[in-house]
N, C-alpha and C positions, 0 to 999 in steps of 0.2 A: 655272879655275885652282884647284887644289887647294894647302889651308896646310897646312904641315905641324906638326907637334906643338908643335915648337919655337915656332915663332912665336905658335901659341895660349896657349901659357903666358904668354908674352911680355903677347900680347892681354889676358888675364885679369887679370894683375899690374897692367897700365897701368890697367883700367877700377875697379879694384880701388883704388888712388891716386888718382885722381879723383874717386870716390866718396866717401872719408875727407875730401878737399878741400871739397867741394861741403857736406858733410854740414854745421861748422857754419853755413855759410847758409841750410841750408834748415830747422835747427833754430832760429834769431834769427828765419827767416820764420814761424814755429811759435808765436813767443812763452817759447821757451826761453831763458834768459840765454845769452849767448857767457862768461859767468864766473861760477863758484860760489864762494861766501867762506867756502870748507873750511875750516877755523881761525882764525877770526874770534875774537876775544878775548869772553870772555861778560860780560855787563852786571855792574854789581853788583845788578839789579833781576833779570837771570836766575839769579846764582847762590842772590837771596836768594830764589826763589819754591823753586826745589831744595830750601835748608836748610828752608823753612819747612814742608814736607811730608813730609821724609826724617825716619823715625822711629829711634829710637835704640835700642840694646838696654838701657835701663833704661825705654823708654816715651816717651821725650821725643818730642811731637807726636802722640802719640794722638790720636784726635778721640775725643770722647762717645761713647754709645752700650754696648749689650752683646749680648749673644750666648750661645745655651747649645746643648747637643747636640743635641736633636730638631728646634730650627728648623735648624740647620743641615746636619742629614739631607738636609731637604727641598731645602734650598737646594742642595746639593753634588748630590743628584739632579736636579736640574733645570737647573743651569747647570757643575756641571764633569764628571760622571760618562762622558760622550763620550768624553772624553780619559784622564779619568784611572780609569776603571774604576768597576763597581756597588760592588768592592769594594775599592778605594782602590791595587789593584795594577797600573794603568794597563791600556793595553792595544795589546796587540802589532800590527803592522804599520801603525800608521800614517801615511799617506802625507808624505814630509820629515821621514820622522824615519829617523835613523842605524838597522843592521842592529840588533837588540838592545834598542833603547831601547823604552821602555813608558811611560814617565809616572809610575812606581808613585811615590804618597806614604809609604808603608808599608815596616813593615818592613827587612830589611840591617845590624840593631845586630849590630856584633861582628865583619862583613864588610869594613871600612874596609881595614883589616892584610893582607889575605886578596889572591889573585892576581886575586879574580872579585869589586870593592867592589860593594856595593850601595847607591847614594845616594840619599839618599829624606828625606826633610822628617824624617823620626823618625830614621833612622843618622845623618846628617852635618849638620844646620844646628843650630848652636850657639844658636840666640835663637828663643825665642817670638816675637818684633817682627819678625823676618825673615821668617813667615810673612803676618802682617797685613800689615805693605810691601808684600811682593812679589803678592799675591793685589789689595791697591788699587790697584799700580799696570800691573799686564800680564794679569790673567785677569777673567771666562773670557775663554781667546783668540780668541774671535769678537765680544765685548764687553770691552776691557780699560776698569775705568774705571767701568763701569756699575755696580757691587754698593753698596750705601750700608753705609754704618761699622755698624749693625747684624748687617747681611748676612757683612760681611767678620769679622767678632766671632763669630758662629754657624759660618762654615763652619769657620772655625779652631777651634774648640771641638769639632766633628764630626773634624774630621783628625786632631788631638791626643788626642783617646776613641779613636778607633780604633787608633792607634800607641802607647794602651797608655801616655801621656806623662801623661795629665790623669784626670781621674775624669770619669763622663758628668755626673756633677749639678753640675757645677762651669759657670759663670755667668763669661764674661769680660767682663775691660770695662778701661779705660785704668788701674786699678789692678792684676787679678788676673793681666791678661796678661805683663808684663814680669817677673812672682814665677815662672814656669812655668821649671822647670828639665826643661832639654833633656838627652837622654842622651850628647850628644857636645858638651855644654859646656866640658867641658878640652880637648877633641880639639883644639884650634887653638894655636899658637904668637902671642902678643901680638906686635904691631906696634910697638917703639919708635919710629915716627917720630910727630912732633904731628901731629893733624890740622889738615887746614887750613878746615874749615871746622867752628866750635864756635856 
């Protein structure tokens, strides 16, 4: 007895519903939860662990520590240069990343306006504090987390020399950093709503 088409659709559809059925049981048999608590309201114990490491653009939560250009050479050669290029213009085709994208740090001042922007730690990020942030909290991205406040103080000092922002002999640390005037510090339109967490 030969099926005919129809009926194999038919077949595929039904085994295809029963599969989705079966599925959460055999993921509870797994040790998967049968419920994720997607929107669960955050402690005030999680939000105050957030504020208390979210650094501010005047400095606020710095930790110790400093940093100057040549350690930071080394550093940026040996834990971001992968991704983001020997010489700070990232580098092309890498695997998950959109047609186009590079990683550069560098360079793009004056491109913002322009139909081709160039986004880069030196065109568009308005704070010094936004580099140290973001570098303590998600790079290098094979070790987010790993760099100690020294580290993270040097590589920023190395990126900011080279984007031409900072002078090489200049020394940062919880005071000198948040003084760093960025070249697209007016670029942004102020936020009149309050924050909610101060």
């Amino acid at each position: 007895m030969r099926i005919r088409s129809v009926d194999r659709k038919y077949a595929v559809l039904l085994a295809s519903a029963l599969a989705i059925l079966v599925a959460p049981d055999i993921a509870r048999a797994q040790g998967y939860p049968s419920k994720f608590d997607f929107g669960t309201p955050a402690s005030s114990q999680d939000i105050a662990a957030v504020v208390a490491i979210a650094i501010g653009p005047d400095g606020r939560n710095l930790p110790p520590g400093k940093g100057d250009y040549a350690a930071g050479k080394i550093i940026y050669a040996n834990a971001c240069s992968a991704c983001h290029g020997a010489n700070l213009q990232g580098v092309a085709g890498l695997r998950d990343m959109p047609a186009g994208a590079s990683l550069r740090l560098i360079g793009g001042r004056g491109t913002l306006t322009t139909k081709n922007p160039v986004m880069t730690v030196e065109s568009y990020w308005p704070y010094a504090t936004t580099l140290f942030d973001y570098v303590r909290r998600a790079m290098p991205f094979n070790a987010p987390g790993s760099l100690s406040a020294d580290e993270i103080y040097a590589v920023s000092a190395y990126i900011l020399a080279e984007g031409n922002i900072i002078d090489k002999t200049i020394v940062l640390d919880a005071q000198t950093l948040p003084r760093v005037q960025m070249p697209n510090r007016d670029g942004f339109i102020p936020d009149p709503r309050p924050e909610l967490f101060k």
